[in-house]
N, C-alpha and C positions, 0 to 999 in steps of 0.2 A: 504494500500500500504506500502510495506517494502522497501523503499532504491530504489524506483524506480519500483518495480515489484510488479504487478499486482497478488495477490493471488487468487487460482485458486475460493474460494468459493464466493469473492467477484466478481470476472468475471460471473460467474452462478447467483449470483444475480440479476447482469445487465442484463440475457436473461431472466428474470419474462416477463411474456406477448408476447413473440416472439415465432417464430415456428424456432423448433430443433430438431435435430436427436440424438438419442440414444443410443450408441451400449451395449447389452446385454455381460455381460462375459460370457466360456466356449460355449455357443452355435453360437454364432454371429448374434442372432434375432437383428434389426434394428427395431426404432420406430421412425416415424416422426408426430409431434404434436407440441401444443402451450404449452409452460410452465407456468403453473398456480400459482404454490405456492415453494419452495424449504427451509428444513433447514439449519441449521448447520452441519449435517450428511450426506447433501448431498441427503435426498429421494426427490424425485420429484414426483410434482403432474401436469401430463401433461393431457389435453383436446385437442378433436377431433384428435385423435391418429390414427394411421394406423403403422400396424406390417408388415415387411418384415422378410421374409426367405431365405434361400439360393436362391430357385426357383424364388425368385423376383415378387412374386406374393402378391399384399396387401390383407392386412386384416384390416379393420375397427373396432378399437376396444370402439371406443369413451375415455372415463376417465379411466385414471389407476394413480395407485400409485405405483412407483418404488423404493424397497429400495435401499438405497447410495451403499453397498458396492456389488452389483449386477453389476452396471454400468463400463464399460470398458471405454467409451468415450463418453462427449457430446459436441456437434459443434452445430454454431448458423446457418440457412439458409440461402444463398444471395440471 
């Protein structure tokens, strides 16, 4: 924490073990999964994943590994 604010890699931290959504850059695929593992680069290693598309149709992909600078946005699930 710097001066009060919450840095964004130490936030991602805190969603290790929670289900999260993904958003892919350039194409806007969405994945919602549990976050497994994350570095300091930001790649993510999410389980029991499911991919969305424009069509909003899932796809089950189970484990993937996301590199950091692929990622547009990730949010925790309420």
């Amino acid at each position: 924490m710097v001066n009060g604010i919450v840095l964004p890699v130490k936030k991602v931290f805190s969603l290790v073990d929670s289900k999260i959504t993904v958003e892919i850059k350039d194409d806007g695929r969405k994945l919602l999964g549990r976050l497994v593992a994350v570095d300091e680069h930001l790649n993510l290693h999410m389980d029991e994943t499911t991919e969305y598309t424009g069509d909003q149709r899932g796809r089950t992909l189970g484990t993937v590994v996301i590199r950091g600078n692929n990622i547009l946005t990730i949010s925790p699930l309420l």
